[in-house]
N, C-alpha and C positions, 0 to 999 in steps of 0.2 A: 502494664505499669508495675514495677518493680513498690512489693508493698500489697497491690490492690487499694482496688476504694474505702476500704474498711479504713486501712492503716492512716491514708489519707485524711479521711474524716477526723479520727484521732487527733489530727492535728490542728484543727479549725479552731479558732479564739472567738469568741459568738460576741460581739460588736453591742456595748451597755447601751447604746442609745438605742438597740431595736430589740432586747432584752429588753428593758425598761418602757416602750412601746408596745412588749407582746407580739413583735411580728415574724411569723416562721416561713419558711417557704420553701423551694429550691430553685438555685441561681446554675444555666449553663451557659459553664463557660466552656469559648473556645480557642484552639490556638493552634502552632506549630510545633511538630515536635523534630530536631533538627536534626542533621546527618550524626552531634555529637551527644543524641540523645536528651539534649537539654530543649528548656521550651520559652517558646518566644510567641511575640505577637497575638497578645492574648486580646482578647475581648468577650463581652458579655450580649449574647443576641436575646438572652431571657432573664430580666433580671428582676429584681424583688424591690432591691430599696433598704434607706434604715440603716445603710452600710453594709448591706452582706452583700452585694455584688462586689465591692473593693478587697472583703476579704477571703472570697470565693476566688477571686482572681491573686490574691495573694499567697493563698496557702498552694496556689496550683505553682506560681511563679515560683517559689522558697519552698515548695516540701517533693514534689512532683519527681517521678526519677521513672525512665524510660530505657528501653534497651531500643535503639533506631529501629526505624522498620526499613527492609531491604528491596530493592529491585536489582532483577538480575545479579543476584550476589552483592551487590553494592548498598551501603549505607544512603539510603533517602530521607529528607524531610517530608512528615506526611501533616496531613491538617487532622486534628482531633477534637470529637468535645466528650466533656464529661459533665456530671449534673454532682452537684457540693448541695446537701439538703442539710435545711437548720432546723432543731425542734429544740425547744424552750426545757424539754427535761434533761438538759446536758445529757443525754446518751445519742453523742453523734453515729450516729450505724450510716450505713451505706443502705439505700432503697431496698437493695435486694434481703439483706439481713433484717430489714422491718416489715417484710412482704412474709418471709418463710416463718420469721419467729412468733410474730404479734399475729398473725392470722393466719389463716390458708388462701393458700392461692389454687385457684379452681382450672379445672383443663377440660370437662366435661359436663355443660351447663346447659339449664332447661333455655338461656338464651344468651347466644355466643355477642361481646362487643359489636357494633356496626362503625365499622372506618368512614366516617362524614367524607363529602366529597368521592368518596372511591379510591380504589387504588390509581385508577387513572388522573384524577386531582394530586394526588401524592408526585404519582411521577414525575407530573410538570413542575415540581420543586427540587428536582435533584439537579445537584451542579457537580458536571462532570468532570472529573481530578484533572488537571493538565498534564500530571506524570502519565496516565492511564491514556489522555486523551494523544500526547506523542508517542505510547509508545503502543497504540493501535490496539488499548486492549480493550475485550468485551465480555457480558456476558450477564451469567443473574446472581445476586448474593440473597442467600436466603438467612433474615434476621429473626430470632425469635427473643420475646419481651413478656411484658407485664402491662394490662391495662386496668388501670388499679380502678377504685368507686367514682372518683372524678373522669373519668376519657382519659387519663392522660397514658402516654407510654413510659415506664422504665425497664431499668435493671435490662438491658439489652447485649444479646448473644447471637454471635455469627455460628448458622448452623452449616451452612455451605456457602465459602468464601471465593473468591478470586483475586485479590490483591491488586498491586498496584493503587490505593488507595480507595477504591471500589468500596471495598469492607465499612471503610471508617465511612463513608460518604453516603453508603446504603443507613447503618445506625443514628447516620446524624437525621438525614431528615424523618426518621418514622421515630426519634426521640422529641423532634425539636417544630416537624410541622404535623403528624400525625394526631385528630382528635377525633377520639371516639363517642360513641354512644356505647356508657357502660354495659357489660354481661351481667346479668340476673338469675340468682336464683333465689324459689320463693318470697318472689317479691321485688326483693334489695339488693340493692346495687353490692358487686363483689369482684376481688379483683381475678383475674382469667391470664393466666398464659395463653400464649399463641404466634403464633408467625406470618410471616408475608415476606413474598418473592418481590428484590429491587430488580428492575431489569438496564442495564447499559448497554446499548447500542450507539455506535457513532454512524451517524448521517451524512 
């Protein structure tokens, strides 16, 4: 994304009726990003309420700028999501810039996250690209993230990809179905980098 999340966020108008409510959250949305780069067909599969899901999906719709992503040399449409976070002290940051600045994020902890379900619970939620599924491709995308004091995952990086929509498709669901049981240390819940292997196989 042309910008980054940061710049993105920058751009978000925080919605008076859920300012005036006090309600913060993060809303992901998702969509299409198309052969011309531009993004369509959006929707919200996690959303908050109060109006920030309308302008979560708005600021993606009107601020959003992409370079296509490619198959076989050729400009494709891929499916994407991203996570738009609202906090009530007007300093819109991106997950990751509130993870490194406002805290530490831990790598080496007296007790690492536990992924509920399993990785194998996880699996059974990956939906496999169609571009990827015609064009016979396979293999494992390794995502590394953030599992902050709640279980939840962000701020997510392909640390060994494969393409064909693979990439996007491994970070959507360890963003969007992935929940943990937070990493500890002494004591308190704390947020942990870490990774985990998506595997695609076609059957």
């Amino acid at each position: 994304m042309i910008g980054g999340i940061g710049g993105l966020q920058a751009k978000v108008k925080y919605p008076e009726i859920a300012r005036k409510a006090g309600v913060e959250g993060r809303v992901i949305v998702q969509f299409i990003v198309d052969e011309n780069g531009n993004v369509r067909d959006t929707e919200v599969p996690r959303g908050v309420g109060a109006g920030l899901d309308e302008e979560a999906t708005r600021v993606i719709s009107e601020h959003a700028e992409f370079i296509p992503g490619r198959q076989d040399g050729k400009p494709v449409a891929v499916r994407l999501s991203i996570p738009i976070a609202f906090r009530l002290d007007d300093e819109f940051e991106s997950l990751s810039e509130q993870s490194s600045e406002k805290q530490n994020v831990y790598e080496i902890v007296e007790q690492r996250p536990e992924l509920i379900g399993g990785i194998g619970g996880l699996q059974s939620k990956v939906k496999y690209p169609e571009i990827a599924r015609k064009a016979n491709v396979e293999g494992r995308v390794i995502v590394q993230f953030i599992v902050d004091e709640n279980g939840n995952a962000h701020d997510t990086e392909i640390l060994r990809g494969v393409g064909a929509g693979l990439d996007e498709e491994a970070a959507r669901v360890i963003m969007e179905e992935a929940k943990f049981i937070p990493g500890r240390q002494r004591g308190r819940a704390i947020p942990v980098r870490m990774s985990l292997p998506i595997v695609f196989k076609l059957r």
